[in-house]
C-alpha positions as CSV (number, residue, x, y, z in Angstrom):
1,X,-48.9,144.6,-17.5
2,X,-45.9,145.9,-16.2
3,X,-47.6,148.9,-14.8
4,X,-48.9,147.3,-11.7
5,X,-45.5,146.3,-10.2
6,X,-44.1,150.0,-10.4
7,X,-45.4,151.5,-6.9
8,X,-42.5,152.2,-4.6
9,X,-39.5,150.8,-6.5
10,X,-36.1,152.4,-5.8
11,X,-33.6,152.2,-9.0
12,X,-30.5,150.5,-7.7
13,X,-27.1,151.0,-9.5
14,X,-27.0,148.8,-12.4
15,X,-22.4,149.0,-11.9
16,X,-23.0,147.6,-8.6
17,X,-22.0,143.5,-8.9
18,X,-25.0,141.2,-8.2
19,X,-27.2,144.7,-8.8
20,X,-30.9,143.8,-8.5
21,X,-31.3,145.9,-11.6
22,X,-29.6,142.9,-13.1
23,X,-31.4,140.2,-11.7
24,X,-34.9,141.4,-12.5
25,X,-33.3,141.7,-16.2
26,X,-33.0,137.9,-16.2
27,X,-35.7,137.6,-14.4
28,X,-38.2,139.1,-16.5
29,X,-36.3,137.7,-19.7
30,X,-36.9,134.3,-18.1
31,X,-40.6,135.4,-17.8
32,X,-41.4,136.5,-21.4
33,X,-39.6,132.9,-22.6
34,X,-41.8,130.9,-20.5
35,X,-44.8,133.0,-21.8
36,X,-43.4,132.1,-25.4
37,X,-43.1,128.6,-24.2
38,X,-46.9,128.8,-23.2
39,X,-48.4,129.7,-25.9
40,X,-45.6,127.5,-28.6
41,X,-47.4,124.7,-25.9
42,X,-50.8,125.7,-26.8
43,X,-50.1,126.1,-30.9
44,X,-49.5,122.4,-30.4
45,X,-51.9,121.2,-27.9
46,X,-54.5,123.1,-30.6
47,X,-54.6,120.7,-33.0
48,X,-56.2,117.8,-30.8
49,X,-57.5,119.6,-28.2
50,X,-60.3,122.0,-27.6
51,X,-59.6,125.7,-26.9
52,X,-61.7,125.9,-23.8
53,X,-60.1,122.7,-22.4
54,X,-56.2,124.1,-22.7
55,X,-57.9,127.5,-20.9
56,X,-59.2,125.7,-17.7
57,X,-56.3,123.8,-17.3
58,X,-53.9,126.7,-17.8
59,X,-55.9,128.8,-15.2
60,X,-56.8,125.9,-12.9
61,X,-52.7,124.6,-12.4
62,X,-52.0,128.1,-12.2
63,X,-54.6,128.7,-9.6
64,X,-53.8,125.5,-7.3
65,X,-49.7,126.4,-7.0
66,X,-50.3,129.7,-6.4
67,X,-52.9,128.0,-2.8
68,X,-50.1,125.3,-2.1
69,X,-47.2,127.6,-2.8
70,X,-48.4,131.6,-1.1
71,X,-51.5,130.1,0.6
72,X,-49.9,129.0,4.2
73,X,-47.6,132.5,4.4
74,X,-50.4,134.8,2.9
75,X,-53.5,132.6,4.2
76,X,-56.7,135.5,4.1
77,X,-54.2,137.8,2.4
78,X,-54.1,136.4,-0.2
79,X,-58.0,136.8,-0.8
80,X,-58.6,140.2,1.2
81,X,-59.5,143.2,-1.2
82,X,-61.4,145.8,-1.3
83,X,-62.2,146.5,-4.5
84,X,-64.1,143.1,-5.6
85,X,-66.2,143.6,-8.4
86,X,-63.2,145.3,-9.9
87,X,-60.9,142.3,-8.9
88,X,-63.8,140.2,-11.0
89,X,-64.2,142.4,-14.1
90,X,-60.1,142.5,-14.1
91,X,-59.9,139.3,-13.8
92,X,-62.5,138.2,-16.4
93,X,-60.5,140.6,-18.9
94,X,-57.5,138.4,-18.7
95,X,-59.8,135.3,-19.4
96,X,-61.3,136.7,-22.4
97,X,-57.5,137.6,-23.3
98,X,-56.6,134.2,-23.0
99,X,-59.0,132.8,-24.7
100,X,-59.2,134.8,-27.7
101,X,-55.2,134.6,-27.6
102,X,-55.4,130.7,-27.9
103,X,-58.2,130.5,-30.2
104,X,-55.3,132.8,-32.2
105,X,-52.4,130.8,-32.1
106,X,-53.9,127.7,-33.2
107,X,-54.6,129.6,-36.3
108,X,-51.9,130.8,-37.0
109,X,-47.7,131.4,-36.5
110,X,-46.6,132.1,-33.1
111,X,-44.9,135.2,-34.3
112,X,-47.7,137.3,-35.7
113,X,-50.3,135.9,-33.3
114,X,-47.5,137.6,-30.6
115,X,-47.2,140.8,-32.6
116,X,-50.6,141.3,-32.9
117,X,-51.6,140.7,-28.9
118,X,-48.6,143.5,-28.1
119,X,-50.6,146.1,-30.0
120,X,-52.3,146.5,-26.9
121,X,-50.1,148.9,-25.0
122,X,-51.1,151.0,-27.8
123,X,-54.1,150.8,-27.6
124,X,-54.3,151.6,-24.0
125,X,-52.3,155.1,-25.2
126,X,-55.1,155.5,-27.2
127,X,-57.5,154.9,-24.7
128,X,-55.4,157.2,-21.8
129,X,-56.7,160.1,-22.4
130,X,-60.5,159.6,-21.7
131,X,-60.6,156.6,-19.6
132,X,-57.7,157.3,-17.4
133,X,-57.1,161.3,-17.8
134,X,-54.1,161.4,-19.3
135,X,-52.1,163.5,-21.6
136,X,-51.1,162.0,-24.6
137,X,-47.9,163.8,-26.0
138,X,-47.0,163.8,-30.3
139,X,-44.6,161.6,-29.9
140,X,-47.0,158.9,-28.3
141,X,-49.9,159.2,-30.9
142,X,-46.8,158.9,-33.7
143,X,-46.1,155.2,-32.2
144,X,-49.6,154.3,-31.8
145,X,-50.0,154.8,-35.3
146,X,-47.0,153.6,-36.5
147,X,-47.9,149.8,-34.2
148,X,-51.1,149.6,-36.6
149,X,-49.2,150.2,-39.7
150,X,-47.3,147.3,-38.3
151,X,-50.4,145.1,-38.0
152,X,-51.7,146.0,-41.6
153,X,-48.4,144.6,-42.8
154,X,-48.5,141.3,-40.4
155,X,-51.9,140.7,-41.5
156,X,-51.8,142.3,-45.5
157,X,-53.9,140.8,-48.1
158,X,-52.2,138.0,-49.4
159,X,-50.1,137.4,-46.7
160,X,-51.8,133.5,-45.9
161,X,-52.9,134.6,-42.4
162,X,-56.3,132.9,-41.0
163,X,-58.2,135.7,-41.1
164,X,-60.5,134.0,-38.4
165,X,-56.9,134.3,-36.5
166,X,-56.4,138.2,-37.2
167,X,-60.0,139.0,-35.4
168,X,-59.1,136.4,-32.4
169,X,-55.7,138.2,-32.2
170,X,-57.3,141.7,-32.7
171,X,-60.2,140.9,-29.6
172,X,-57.1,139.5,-27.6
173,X,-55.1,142.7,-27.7
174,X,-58.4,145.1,-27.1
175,X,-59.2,142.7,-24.0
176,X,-55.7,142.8,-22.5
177,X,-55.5,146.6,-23.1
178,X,-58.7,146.5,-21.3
179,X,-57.2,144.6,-18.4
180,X,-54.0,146.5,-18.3
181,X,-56.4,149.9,-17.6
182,X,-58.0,147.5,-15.2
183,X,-54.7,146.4,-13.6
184,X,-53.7,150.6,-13.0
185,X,-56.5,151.9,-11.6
186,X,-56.6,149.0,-9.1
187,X,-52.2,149.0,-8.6
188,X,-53.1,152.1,-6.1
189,X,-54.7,150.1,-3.2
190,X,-54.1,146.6,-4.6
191,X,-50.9,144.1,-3.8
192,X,-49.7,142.3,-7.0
193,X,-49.9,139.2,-5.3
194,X,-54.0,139.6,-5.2
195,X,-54.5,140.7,-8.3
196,X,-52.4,137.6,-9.5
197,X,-54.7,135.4,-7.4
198,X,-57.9,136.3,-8.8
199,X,-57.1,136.2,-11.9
200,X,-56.1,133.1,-11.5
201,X,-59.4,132.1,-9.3
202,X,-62.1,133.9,-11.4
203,X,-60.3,132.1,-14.4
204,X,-60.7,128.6,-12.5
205,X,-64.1,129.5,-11.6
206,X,-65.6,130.4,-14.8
207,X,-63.8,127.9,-16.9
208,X,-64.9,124.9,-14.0
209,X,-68.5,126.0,-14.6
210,X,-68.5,125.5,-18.3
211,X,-66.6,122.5,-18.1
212,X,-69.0,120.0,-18.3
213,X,-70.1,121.5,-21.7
214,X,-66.2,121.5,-23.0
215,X,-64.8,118.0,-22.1
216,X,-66.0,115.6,-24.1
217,X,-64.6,113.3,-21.6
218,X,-62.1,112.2,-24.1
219,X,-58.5,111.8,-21.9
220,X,-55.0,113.0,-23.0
221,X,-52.6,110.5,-23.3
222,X,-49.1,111.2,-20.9
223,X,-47.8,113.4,-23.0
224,X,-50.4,115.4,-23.5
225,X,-51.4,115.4,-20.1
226,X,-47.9,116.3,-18.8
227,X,-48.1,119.5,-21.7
228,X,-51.6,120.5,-20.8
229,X,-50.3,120.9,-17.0
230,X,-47.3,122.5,-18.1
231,X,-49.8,125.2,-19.2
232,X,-50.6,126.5,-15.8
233,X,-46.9,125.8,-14.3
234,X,-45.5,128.2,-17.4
235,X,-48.2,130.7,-16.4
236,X,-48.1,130.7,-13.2
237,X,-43.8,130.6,-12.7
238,X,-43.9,133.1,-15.5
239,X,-45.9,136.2,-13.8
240,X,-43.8,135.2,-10.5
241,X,-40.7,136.1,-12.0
242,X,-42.8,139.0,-13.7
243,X,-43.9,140.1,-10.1
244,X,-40.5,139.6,-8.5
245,X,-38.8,141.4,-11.5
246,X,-40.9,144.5,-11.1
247,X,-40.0,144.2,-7.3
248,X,-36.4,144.9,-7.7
249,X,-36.5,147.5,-10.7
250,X,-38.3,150.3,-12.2
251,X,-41.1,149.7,-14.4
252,X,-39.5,152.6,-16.4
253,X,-36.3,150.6,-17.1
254,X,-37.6,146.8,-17.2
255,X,-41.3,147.8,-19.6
256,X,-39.3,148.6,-22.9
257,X,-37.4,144.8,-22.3
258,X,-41.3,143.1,-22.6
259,X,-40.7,143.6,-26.0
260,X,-38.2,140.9,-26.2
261,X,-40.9,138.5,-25.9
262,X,-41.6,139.5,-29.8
263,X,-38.3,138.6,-30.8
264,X,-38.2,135.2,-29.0
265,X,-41.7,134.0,-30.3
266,X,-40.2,134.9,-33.4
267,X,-36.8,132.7,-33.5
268,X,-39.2,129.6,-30.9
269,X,-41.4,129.9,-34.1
270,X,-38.6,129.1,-36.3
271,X,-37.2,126.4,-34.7
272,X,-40.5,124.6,-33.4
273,X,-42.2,124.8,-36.1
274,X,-40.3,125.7,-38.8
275,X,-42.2,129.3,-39.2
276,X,-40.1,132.2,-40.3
277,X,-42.1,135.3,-41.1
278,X,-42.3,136.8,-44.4
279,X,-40.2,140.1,-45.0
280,X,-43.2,142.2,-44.8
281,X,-44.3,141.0,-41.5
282,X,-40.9,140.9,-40.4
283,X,-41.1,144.6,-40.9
284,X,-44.4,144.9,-39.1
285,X,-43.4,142.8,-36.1
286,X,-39.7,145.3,-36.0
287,X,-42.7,148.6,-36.2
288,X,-44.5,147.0,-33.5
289,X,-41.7,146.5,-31.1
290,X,-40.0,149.6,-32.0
291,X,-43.8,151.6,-31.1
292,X,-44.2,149.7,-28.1
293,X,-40.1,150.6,-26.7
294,X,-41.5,154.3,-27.7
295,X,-44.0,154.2,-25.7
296,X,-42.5,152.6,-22.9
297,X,-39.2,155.0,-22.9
298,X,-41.1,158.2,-23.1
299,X,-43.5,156.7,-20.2
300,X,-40.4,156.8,-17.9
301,X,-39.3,160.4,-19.7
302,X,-42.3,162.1,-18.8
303,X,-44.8,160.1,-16.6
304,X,-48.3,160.4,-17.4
305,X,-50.6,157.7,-15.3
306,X,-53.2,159.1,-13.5
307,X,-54.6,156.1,-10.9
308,X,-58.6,157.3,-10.6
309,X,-60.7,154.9,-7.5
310,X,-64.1,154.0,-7.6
């Protein structure tokens, strides 16, 4: 995900007080929190309500802020692409992420669900090299393989996972690595802010047409209602401080800190819900972090993205 934000950044001097090397720091630590925050919301929402229903609300809220909020200053900017179909198919992507990433955590911990989703920066190294034309270096492939020896110990026999939860987890990663090679062939001639607004639109779209076969017309209580909202507002605030985070900093410098996000599902999910992962998938989780910081570092080391247009 961070890939799309890195055209034309300068790196400012991290010494300099008030740097905005600094701020995007805490900015994109606030991000990956409130992305934790989402989906600890949607482990608990799970349990009375249906999948479908949590995924139009998140993308719907998300979808009406980001009209009332950009709408009067961007107004047909916001909308104005012209790459469409690609916009649509990106955007689908990050629904069928969604989806399958829900249908995950209600199935299982919040840590390994996470873990298992941030495979997919390996697997788009995996996929680099024939779908985008890019040179995969040792040192890469080593960390791709080392992230799945980190899954088979998240999700070992015996371990008391949902295997129902592994494959949801497993089709989210493959459909976010498939968005994220979506997301750089489009971050030539594409502005973040559009690309943020159609995914947020198609996902309102799609999920408003099927409603009528999701709701059983069956109404949250306050609380409920005020968490199932929450959904879109975590969703939507978090890839705005994701957007203006890759605005003031390198995507070099800011991707290996995505992998924070692993370690705060990790303690949330201990202190939510009382989850802490066995020593095995402790490990795996550490592997999976470790791979994806690999990946990430040697990115900035030696850049390799080729951006390919229709």
């Amino acid at each position: 995900m961070a890939g799309l934000f890195s055209r034309g950044t300068a790196a400012p001097n991290p010494d300099q007080p008030g740097s905005p090397m600094l701020k995007a720091v805490l900015m994109l630590l606030g991000a990956v929190t409130l992305f934790v925050l989402l989906d600890a919301t949607v482990s608990h929402l799970g349990k009375t309500y249906p999948v479908p229903m949590l995924v139009w609300a998140r993308y719907t809220v998300h979808c009406v802020l980001m009209i009332i909020l950009l709408g009067p200053s961007m107004r047909s900017r916001l909308v104005i692409t012209g790459r469409p179909r690609r916009q649509v198919v990106r955007a689908l992507c990050l629904l069928a992420t969604t989806f399958l990433g829900m249908a995950a955590l209600i199935r299982m911990p919040l840590a390994e669900t996470t873990a298992i989703i941030f495979l997919s920066p390996l697997i788009v190294t995996l996929l680099a090299g024939p779908v985008l034309g890019e040179q995969i270096g040792p040192l890469r492939w080593a960390a791709s393989i080392g992230g799945f020896v980190g899954v088979l110990l998240i999700a070992r026999p015996g371990g008391g996972l949902s295997p129902d939860g592994i494959m949801f987890a497993l089709g989210a990663a493959i459909a976010y690595a498939a968005y994220q090679i979506q997301t750089r062939q489009l971050s030539s001639t594409e502005t973040p802010v559009t690309m943020l607004f159609y995914t947020a639109l198609v996902g309102t779209a799609a999920m408003s047409l099927a409603l009528p076969w999701i709701w059983d017309g069956h109404l949250p209580n306050l609380r409920d209602g005020l968490l199932i909202l929450c959904l879109g507002v975590l969703g939507g605030v978090g890839h705005y401080l994701l957007i203006r985070a890759f605005r003031e900093a390198p995507a070099s410098v800011l991707s290996p800190i995505l992998y924070a996000q692993l370690i705060i599902a990790t303690v949330f999910g201990a202190l939510l819900f009382g989850h802490i992962p066995a020593l095995p998938a402790l490990v795996g989780i550490l592997i999976i972090a470790c791979a994806g910081a690999v990946i990430a570092l040697d990115s900035r080391r030696k850049p390799i993205l080729n951006r390919h247009k229709d």
